[in-house]
Backbone as CSV, one residue per row, in Angstrom:
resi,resn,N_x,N_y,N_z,CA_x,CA_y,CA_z,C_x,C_y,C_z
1,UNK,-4.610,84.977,20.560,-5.892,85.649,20.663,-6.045,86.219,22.078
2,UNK,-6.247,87.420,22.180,-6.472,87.993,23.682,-7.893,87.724,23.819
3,UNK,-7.979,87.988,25.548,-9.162,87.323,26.039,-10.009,88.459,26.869
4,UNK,-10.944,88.164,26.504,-12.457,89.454,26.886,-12.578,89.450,28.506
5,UNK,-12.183,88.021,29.122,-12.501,87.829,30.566,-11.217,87.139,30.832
6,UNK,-10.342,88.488,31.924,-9.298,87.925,32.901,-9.030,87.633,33.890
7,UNK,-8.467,86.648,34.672,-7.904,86.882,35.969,-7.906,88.283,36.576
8,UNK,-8.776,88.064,37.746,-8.601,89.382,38.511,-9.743,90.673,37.924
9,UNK,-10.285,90.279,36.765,-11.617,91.312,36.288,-13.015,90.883,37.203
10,UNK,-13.586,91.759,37.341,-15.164,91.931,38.019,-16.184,91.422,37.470
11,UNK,-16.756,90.352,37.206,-17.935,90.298,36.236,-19.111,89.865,37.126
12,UNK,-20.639,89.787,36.668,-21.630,89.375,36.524,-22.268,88.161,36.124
13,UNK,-23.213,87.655,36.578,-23.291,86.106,36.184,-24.834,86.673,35.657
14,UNK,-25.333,86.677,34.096,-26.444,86.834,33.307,-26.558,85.880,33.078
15,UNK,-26.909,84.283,32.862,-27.883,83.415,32.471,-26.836,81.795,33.627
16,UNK,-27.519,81.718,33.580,-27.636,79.794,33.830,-28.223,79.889,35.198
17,UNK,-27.926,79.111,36.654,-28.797,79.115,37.576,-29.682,80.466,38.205
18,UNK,-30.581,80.404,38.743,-31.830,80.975,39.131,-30.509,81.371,40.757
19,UNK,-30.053,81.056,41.093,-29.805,81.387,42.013,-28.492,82.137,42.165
20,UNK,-27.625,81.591,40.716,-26.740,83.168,40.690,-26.394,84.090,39.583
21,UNK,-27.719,84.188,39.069,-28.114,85.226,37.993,-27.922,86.467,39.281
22,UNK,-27.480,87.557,38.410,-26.961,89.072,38.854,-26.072,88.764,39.998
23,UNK,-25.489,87.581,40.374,-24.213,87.800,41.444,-22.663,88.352,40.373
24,UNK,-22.439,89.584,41.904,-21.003,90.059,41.136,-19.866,89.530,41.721
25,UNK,-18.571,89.002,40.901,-17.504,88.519,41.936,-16.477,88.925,41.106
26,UNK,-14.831,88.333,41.786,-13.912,88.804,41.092,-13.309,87.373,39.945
27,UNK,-12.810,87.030,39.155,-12.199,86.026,39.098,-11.005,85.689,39.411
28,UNK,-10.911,84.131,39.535,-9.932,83.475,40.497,-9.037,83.106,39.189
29,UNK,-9.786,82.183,38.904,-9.630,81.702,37.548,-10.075,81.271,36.314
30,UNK,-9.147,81.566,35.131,-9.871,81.342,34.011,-9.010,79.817,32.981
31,UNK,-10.069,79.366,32.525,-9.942,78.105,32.025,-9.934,78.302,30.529
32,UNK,-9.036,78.565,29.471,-9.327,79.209,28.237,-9.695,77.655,27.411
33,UNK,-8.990,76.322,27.867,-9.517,75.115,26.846,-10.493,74.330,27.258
34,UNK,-11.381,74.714,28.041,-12.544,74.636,28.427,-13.880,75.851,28.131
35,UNK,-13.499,76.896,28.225,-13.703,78.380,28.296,-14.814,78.565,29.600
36,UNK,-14.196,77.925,30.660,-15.076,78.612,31.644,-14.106,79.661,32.988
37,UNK,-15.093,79.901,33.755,-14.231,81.177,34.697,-14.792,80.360,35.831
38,UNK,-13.972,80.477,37.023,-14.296,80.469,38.423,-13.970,82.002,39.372
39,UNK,-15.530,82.020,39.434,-15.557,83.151,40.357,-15.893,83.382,41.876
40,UNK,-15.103,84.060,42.605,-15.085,84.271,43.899,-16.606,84.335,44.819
41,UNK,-16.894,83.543,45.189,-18.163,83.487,45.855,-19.469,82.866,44.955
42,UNK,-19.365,82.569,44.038,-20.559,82.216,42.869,-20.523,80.470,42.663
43,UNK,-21.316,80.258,42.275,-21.712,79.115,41.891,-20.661,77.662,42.814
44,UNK,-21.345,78.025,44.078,-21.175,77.386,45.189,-21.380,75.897,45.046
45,UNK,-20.096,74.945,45.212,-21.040,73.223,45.723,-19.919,72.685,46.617
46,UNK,-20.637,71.652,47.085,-20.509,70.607,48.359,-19.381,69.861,46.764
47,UNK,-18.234,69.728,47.863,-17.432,68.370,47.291,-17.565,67.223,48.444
48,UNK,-17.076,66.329,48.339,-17.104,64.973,48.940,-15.369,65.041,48.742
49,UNK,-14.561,65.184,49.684,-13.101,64.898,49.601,-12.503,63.863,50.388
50,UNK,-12.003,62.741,50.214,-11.257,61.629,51.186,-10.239,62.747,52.083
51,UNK,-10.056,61.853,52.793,-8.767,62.117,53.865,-6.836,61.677,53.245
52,UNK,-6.323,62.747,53.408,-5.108,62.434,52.649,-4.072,62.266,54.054
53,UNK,-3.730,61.680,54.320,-3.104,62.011,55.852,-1.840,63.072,56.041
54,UNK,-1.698,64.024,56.595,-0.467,65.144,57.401,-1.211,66.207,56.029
55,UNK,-1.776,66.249,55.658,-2.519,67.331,54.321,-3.609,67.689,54.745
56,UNK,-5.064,66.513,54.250,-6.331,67.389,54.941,-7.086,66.552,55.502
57,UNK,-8.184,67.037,56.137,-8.965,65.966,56.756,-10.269,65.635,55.785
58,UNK,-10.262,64.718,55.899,-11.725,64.071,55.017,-13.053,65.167,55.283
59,UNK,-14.221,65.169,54.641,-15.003,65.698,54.728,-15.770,66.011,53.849
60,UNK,-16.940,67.356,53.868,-17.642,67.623,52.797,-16.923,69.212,52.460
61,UNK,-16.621,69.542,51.441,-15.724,71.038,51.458,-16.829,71.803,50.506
62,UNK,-17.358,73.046,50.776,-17.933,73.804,50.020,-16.679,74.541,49.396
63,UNK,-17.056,74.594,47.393,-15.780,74.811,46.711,-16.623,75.559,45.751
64,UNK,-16.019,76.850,45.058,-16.609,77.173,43.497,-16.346,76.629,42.614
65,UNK,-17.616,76.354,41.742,-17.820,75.885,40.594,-17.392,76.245,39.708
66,UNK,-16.716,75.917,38.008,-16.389,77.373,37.068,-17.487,77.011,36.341
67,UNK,-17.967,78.402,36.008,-19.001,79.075,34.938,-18.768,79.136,33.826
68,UNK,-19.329,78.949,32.344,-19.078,79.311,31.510,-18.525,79.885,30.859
69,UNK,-17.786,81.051,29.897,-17.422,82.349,30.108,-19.008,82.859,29.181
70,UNK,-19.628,82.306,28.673,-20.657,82.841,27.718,-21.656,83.617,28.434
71,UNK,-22.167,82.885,29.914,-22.837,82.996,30.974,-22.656,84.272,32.050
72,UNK,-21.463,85.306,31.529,-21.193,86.119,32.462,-20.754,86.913,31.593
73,UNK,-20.718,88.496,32.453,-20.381,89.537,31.292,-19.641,90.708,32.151
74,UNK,-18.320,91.475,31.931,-17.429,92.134,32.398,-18.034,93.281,32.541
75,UNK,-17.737,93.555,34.117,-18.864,94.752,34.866,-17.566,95.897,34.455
76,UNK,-17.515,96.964,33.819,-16.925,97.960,33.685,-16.408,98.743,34.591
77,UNK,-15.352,98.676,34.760,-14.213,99.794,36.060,-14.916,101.207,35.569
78,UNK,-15.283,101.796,34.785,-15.638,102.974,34.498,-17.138,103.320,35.314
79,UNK,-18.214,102.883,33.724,-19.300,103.024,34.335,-20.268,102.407,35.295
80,UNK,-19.631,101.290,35.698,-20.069,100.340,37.179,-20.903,99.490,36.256
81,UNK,-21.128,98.744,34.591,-22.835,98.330,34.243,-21.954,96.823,33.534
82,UNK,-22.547,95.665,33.653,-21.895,94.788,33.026,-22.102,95.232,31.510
83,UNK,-21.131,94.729,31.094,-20.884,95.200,29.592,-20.266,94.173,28.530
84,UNK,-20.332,94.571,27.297,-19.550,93.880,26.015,-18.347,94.028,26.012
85,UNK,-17.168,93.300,25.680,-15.662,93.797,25.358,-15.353,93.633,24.105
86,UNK,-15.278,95.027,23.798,-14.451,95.386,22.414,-12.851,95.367,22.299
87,UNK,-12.215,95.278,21.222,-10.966,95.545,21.300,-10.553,96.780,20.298
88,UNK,-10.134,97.215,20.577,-9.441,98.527,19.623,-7.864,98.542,19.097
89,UNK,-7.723,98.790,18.331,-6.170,99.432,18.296,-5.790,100.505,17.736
90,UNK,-4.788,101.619,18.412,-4.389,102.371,18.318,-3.124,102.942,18.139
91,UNK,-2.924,103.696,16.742,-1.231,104.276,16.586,-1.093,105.086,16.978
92,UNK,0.318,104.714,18.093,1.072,106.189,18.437,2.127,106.075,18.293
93,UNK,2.317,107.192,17.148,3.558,107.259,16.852,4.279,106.275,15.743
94,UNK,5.235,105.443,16.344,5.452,104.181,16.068,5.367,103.614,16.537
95,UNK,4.182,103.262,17.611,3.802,102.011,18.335,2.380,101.923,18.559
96,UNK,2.126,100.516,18.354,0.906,99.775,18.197,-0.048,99.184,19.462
97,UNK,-0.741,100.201,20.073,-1.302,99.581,21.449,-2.457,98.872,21.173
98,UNK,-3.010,97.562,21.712,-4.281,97.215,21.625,-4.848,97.020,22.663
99,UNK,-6.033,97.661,22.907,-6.894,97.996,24.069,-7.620,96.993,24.204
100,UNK,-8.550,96.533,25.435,-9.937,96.248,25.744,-10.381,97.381,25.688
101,UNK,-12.126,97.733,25.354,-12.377,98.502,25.298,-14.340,98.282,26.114
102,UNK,-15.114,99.103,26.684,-16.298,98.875,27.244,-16.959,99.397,26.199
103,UNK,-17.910,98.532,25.357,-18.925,99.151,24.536,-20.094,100.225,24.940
104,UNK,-20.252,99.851,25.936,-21.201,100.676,26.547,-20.867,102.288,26.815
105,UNK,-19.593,102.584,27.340,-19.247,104.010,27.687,-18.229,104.366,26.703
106,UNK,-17.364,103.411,25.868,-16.336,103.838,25.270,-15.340,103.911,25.567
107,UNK,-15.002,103.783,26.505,-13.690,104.078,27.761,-13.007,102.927,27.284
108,UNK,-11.276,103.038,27.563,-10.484,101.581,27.582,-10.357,101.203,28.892
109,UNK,-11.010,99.574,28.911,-10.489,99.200,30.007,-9.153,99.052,30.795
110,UNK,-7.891,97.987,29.710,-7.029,98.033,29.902,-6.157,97.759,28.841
111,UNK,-4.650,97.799,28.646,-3.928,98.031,28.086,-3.525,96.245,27.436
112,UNK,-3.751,95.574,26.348,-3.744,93.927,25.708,-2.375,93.643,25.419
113,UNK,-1.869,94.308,24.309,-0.531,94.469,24.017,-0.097,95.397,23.320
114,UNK,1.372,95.742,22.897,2.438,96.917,22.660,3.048,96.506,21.339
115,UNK,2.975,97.032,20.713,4.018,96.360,19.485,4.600,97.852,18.882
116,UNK,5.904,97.683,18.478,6.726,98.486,18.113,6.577,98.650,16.583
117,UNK,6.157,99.391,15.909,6.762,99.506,14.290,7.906,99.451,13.734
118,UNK,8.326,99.027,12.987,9.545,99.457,11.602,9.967,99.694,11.147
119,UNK,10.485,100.183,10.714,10.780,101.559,9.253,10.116,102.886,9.341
């Protein structure tokens, strides 16, 4: 199953804390058997980390949190607006491309997978 929110896409944070509703970041990472995302600068907390010795020093480390994926929505390379992800597929020729696609403008985001035809 391809996935609506990737590594390295732009999104928006629309519902859960009051404090990072409409923040935009990139993602770092995505957690698909959990289904949440950690995004670059968003949903900020204090860890409590021991001291490991010749590694790190003990302390309090501000670290991102991961988000939901339900909670955030893929800001479009096209028309700049967070948006829905569609998928499409398209024949050319004899080969089978399947797109992401932005509901909002129509545009393909990016290229999912390639499959060759048969006969």
């Amino acid at each position: 199953m391809a996935a609506k929110i990737k590594k390295g896409d732009t999104v928006m944070v629309v519902r859960g804390k009051a404090s990072n509703k409409g923040e935009t970041g990139k993602v770092i990472e995505v957690s698909k058997d959990r289904s949440r995302v950690v995004i670059e600068g968003v949903n900020i907390v204090k860890k409590h980390l021991k001291e490991i010795p010749n590694v790190r020093e003990g302390g309090i480390y501000e670290v991102e949190a991961p988000v939901h994926v339900s909670n955030v929505m893929l800001v479009c390379p096209n028309c700049k607006k967070p948006t829905k992800v569609g998928f499409k597929i398209v024949k050319e020729k004899k080969v089978l491309r399947k797109f992401r696609f932005c509901k909002k403008c129509g545009e393909n985001i990016d290229l999912v997978s390639e499959k060759e035809l048969r006969g």
